[in-house]
mmCIF file of the N, C-alpha and C atoms, coordinates in Angstrom:
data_MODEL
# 
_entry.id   MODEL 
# 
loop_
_atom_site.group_PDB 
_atom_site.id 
_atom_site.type_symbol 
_atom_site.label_atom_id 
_atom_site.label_alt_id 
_atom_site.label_comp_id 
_atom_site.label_asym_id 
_atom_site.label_entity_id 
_atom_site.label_seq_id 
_atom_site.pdbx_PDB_ins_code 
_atom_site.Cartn_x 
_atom_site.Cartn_y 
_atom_site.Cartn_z 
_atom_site.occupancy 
_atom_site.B_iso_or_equiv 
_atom_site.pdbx_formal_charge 
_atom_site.auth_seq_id 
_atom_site.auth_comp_id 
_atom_site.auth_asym_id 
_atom_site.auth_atom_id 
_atom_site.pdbx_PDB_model_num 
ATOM 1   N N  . UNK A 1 1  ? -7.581  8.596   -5.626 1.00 0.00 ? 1  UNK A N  1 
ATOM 2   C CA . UNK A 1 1  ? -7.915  7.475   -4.772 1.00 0.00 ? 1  UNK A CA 1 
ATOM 3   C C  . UNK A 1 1  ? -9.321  6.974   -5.067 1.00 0.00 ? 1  UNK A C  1 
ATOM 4   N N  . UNK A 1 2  ? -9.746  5.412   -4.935 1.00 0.00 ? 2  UNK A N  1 
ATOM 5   C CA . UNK A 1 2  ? -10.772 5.563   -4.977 1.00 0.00 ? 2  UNK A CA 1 
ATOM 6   C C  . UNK A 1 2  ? -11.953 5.958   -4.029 1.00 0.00 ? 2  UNK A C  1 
ATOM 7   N N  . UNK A 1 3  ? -13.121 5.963   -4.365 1.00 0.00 ? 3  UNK A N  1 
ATOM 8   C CA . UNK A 1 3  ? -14.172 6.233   -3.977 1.00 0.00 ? 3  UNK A CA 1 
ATOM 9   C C  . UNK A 1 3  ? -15.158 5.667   -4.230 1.00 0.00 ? 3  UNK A C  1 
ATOM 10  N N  . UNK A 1 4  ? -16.616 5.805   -2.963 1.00 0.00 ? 4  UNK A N  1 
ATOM 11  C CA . UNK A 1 4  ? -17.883 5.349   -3.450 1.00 0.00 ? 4  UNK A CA 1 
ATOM 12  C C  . UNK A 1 4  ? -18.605 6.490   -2.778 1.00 0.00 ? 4  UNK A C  1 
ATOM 13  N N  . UNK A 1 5  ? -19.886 5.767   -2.571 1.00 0.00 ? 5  UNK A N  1 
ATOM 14  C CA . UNK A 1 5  ? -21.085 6.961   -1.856 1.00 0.00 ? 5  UNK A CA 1 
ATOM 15  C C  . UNK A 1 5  ? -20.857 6.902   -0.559 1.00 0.00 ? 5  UNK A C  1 
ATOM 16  N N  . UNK A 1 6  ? -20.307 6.156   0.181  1.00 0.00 ? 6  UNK A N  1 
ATOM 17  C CA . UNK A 1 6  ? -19.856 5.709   1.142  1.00 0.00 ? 6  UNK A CA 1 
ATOM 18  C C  . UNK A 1 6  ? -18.295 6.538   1.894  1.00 0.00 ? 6  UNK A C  1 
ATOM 19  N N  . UNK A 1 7  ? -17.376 6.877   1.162  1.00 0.00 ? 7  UNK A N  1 
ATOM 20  C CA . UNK A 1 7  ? -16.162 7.125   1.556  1.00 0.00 ? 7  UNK A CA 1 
ATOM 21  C C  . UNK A 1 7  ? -15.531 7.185   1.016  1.00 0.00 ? 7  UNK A C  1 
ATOM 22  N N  . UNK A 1 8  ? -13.773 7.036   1.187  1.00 0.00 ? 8  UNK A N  1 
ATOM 23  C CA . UNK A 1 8  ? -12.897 7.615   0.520  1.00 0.00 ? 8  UNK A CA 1 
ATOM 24  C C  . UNK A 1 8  ? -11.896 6.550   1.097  1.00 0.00 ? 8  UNK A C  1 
ATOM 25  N N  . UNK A 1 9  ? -10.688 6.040   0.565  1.00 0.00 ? 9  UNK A N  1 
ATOM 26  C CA . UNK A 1 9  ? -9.666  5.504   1.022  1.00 0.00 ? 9  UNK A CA 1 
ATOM 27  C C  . UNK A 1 9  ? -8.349  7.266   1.046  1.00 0.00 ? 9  UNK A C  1 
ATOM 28  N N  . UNK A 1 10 ? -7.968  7.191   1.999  1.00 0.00 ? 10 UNK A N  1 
ATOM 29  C CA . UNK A 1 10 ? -7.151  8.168   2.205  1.00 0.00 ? 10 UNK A CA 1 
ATOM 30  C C  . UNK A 1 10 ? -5.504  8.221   1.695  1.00 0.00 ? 10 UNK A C  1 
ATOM 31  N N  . UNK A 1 11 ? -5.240  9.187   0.893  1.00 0.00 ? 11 UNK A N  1 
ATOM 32  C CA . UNK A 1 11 ? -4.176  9.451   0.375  1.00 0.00 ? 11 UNK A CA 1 
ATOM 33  C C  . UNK A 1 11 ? -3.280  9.085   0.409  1.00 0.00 ? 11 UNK A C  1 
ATOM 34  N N  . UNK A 1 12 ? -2.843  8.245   1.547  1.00 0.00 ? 12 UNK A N  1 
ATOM 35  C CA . UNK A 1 12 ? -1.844  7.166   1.503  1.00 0.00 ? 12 UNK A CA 1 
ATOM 36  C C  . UNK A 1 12 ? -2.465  5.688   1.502  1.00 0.00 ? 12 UNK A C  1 
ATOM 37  N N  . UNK A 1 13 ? -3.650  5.758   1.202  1.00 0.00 ? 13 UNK A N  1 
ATOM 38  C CA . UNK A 1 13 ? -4.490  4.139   0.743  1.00 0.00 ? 13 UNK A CA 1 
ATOM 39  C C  . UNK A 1 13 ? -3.922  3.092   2.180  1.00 0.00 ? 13 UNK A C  1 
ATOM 40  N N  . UNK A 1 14 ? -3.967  3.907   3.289  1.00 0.00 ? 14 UNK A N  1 
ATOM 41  C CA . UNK A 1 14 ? -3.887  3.011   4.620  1.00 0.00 ? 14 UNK A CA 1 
ATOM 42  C C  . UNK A 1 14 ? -5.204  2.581   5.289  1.00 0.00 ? 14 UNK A C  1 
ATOM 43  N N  . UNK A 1 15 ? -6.577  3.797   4.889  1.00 0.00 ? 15 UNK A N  1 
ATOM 44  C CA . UNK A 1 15 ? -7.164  3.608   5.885  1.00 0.00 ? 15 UNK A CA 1 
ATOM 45  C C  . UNK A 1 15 ? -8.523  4.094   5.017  1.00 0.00 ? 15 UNK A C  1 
ATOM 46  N N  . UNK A 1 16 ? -9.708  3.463   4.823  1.00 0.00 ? 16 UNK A N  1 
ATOM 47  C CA . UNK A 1 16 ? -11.032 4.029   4.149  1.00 0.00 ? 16 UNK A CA 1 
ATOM 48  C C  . UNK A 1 16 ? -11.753 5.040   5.488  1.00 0.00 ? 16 UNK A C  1 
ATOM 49  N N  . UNK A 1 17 ? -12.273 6.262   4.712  1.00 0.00 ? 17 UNK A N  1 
ATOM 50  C CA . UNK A 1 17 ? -13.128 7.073   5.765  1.00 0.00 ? 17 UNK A CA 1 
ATOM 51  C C  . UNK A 1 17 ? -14.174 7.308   4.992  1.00 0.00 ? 17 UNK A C  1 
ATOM 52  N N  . UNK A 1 18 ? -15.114 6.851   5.971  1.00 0.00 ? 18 UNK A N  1 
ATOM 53  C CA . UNK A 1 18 ? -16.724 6.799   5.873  1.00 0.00 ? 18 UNK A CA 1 
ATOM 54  C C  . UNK A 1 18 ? -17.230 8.271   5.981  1.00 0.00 ? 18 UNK A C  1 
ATOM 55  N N  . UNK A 1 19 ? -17.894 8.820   4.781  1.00 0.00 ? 19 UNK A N  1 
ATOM 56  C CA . UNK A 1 19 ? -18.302 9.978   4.680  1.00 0.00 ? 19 UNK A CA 1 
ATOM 57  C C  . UNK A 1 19 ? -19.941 9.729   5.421  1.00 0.00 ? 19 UNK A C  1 
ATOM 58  N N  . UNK A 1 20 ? -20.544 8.836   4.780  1.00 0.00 ? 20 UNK A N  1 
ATOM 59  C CA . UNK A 1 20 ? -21.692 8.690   4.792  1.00 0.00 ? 20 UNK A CA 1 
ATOM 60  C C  . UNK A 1 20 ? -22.128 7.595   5.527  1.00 0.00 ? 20 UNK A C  1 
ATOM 61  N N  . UNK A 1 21 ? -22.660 7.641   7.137  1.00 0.00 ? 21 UNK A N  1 
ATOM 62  C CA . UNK A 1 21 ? -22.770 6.206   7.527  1.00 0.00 ? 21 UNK A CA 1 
ATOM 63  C C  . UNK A 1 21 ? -23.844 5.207   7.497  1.00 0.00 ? 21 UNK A C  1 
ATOM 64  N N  . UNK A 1 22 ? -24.397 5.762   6.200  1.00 0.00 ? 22 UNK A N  1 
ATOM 65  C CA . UNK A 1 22 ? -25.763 4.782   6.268  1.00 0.00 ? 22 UNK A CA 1 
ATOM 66  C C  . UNK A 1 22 ? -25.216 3.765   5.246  1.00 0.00 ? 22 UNK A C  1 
ATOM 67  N N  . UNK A 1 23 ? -24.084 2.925   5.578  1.00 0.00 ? 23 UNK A N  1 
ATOM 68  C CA . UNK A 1 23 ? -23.782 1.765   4.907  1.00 0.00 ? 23 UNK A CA 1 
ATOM 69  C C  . UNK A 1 23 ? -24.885 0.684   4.247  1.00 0.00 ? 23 UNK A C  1 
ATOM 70  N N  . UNK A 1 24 ? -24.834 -0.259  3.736  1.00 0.00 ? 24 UNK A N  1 
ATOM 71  C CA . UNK A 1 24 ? -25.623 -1.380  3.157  1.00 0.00 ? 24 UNK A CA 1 
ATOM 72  C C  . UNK A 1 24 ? -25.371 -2.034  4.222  1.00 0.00 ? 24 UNK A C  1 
ATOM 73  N N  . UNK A 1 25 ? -24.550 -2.137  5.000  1.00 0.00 ? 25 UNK A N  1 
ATOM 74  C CA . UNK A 1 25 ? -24.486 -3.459  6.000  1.00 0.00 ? 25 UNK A CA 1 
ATOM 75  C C  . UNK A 1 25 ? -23.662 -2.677  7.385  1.00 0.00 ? 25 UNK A C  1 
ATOM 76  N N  . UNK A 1 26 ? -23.883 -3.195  8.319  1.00 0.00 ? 26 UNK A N  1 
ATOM 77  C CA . UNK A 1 26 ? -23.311 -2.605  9.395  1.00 0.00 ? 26 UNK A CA 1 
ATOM 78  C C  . UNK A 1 26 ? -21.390 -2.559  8.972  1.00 0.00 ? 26 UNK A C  1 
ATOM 79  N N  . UNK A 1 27 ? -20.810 -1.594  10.013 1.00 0.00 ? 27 UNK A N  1 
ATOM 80  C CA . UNK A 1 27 ? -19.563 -1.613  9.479  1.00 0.00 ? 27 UNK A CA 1 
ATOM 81  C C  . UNK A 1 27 ? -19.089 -1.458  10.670 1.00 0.00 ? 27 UNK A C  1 
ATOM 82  N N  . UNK A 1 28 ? -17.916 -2.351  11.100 1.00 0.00 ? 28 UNK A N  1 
ATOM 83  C CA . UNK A 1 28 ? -17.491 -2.634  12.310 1.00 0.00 ? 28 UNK A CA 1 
ATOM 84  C C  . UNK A 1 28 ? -16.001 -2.770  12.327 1.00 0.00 ? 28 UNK A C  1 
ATOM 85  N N  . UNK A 1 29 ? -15.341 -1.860  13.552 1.00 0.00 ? 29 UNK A N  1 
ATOM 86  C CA . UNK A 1 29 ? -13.718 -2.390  13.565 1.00 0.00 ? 29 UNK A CA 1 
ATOM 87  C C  . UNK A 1 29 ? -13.627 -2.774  14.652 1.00 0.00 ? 29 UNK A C  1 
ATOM 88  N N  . UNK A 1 30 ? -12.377 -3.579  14.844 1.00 0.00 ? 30 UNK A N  1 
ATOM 89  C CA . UNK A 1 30 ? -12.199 -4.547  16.067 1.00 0.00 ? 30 UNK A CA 1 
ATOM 90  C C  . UNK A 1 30 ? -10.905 -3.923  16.250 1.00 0.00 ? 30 UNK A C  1 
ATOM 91  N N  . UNK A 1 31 ? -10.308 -3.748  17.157 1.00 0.00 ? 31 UNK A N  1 
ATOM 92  C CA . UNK A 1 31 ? -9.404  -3.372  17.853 1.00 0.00 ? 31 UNK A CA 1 
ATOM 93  C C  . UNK A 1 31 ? -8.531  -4.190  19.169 1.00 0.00 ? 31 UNK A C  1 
ATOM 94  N N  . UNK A 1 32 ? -7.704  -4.686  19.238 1.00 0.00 ? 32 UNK A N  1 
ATOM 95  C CA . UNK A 1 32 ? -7.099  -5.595  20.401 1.00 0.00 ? 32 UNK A CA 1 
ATOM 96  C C  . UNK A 1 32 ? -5.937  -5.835  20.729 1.00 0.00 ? 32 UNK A C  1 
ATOM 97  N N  . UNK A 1 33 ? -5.311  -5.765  21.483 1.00 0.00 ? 33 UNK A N  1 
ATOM 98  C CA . UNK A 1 33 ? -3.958  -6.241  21.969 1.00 0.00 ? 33 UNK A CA 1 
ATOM 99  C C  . UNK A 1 33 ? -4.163  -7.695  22.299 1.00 0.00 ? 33 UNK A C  1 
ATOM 100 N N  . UNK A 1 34 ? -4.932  -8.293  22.643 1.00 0.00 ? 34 UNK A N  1 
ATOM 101 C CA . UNK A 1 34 ? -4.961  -9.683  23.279 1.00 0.00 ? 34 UNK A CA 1 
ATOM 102 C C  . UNK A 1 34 ? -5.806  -9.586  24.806 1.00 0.00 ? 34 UNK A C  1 
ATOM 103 N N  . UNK A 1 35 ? -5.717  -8.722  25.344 1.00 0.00 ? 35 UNK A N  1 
ATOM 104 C CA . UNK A 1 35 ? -6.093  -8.371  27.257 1.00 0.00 ? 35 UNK A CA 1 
ATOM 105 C C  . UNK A 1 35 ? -7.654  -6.712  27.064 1.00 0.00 ? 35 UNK A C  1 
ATOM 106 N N  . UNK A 1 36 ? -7.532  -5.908  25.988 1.00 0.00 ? 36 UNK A N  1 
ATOM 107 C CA . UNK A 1 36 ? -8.006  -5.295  25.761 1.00 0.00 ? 36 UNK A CA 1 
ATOM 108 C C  . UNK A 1 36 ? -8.636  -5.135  24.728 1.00 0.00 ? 36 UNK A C  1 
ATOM 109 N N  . UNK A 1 37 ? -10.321 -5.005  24.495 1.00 0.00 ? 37 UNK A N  1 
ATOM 110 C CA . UNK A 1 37 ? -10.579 -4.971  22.905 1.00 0.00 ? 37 UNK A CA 1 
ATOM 111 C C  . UNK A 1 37 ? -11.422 -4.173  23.018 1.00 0.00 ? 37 UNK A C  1 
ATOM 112 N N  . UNK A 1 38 ? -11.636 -3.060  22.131 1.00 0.00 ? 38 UNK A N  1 
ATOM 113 C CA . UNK A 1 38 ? -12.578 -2.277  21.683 1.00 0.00 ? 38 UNK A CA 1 
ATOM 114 C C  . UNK A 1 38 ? -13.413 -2.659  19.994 1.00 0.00 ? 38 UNK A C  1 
ATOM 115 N N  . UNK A 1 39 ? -14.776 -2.467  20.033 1.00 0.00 ? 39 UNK A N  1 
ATOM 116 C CA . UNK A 1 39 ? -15.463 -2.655  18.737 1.00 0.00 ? 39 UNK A CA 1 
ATOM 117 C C  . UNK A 1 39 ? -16.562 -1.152  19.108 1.00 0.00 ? 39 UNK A C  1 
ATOM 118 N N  . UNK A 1 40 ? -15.983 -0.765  17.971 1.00 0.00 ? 40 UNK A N  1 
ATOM 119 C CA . UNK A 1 40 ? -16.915 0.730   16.963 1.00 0.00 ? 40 UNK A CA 1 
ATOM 120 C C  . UNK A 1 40 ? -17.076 0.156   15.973 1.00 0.00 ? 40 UNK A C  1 
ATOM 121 N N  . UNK A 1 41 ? -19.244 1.242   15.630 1.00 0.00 ? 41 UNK A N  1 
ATOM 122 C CA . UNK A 1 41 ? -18.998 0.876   14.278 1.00 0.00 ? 41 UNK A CA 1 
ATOM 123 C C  . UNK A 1 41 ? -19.232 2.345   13.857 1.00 0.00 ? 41 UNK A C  1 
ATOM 124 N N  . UNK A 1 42 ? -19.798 1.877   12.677 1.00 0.00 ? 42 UNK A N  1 
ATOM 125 C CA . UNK A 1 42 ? -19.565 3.285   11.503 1.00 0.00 ? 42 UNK A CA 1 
ATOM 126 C C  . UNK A 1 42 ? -20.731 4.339   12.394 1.00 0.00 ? 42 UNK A C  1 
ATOM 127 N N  . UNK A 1 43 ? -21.433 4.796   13.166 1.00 0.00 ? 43 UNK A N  1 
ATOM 128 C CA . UNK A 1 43 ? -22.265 5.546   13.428 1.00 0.00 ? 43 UNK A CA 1 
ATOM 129 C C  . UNK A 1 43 ? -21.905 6.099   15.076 1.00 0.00 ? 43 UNK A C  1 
ATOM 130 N N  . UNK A 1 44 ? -20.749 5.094   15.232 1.00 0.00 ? 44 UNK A N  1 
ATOM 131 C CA . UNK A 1 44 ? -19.827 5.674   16.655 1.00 0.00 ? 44 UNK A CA 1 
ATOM 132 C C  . UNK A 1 44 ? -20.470 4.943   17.716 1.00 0.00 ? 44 UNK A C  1 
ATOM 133 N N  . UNK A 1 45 ? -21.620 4.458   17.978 1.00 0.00 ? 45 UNK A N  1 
ATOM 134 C CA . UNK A 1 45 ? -21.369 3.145   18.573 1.00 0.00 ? 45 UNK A CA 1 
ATOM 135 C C  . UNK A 1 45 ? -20.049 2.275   19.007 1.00 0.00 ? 45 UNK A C  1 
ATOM 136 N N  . UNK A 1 46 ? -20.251 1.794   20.247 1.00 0.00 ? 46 UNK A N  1 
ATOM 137 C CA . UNK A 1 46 ? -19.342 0.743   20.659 1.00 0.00 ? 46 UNK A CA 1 
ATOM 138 C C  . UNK A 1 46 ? -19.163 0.560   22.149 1.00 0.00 ? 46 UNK A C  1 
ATOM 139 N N  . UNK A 1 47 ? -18.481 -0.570  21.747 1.00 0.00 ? 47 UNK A N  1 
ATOM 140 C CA . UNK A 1 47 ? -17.942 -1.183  23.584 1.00 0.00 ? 47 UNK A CA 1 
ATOM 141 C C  . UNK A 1 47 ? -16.342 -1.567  23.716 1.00 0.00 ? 47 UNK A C  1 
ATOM 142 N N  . UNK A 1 48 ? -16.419 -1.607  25.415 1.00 0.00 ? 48 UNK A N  1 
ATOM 143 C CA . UNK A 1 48 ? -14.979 -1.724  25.404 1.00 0.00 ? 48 UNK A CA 1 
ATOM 144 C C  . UNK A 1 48 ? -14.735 -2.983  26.368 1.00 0.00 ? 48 UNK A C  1 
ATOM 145 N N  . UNK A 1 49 ? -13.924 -4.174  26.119 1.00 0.00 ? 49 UNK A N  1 
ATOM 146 C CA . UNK A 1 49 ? -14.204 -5.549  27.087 1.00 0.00 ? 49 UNK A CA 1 
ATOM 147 C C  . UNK A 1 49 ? -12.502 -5.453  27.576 1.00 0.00 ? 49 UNK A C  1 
ATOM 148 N N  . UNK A 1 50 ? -12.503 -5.882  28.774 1.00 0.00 ? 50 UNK A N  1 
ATOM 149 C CA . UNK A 1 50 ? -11.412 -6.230  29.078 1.00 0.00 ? 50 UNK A CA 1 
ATOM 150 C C  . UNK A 1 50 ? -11.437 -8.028  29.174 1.00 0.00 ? 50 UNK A C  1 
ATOM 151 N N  . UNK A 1 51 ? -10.218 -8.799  28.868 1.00 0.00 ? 51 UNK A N  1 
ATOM 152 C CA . UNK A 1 51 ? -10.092 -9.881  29.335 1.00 0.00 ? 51 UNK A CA 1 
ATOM 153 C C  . UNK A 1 51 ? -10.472 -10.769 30.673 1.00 0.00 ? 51 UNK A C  1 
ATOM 154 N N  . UNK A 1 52 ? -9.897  -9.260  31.469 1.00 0.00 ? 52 UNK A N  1 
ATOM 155 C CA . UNK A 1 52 ? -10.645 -9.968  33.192 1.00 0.00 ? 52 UNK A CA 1 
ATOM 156 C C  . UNK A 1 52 ? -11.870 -10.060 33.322 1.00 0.00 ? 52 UNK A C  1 
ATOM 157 N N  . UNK A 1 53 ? -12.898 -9.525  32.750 1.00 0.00 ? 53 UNK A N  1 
ATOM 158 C CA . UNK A 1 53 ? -13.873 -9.315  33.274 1.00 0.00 ? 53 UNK A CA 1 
ATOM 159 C C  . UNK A 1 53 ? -14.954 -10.727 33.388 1.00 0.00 ? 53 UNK A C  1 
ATOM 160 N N  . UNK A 1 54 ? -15.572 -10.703 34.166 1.00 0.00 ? 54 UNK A N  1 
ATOM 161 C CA . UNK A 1 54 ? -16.583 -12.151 34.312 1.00 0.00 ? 54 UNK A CA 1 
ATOM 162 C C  . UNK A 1 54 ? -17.932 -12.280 34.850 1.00 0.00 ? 54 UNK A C  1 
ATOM 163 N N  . UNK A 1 55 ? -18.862 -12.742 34.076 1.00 0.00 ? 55 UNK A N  1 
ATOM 164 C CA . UNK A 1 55 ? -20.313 -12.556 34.214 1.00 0.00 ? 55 UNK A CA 1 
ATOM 165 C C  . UNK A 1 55 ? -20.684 -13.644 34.659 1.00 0.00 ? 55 UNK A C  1 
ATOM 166 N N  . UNK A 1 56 ? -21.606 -13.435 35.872 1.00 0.00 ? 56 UNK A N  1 
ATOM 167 C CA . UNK A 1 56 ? -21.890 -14.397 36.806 1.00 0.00 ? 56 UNK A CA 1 
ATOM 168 C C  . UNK A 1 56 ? -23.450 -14.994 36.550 1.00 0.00 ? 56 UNK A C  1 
# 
């Protein structure tokens, strides 16, 4: 599979895993059904928003 200094794409080439998280650029996944979204990034950071929610 390939590789960098960074990670590995995993053995069935579905999914890259970050060995090392001092990326060149931030690295971020988004996650959502439409009503629920979560964003992590590579250092485990993150938040979680619901659709309802509303800032006054």
């Amino acid at each position: 599979m390939l590789s960098n200094k960074y990670g590995r794409f995993s053995p069935d080439g579905k999914e890259f895993i970050i060995t090392n998280p001092k990326t060149p650029r931030p690295w971020v996944n988004v996650i959502s059904n439409g009503d629920y979204s979560i964003i992590v990034t590579q250092t485990g950071g993150g938040v979680f928003v619901s659709r309802q929610c509303r800032t006054k």
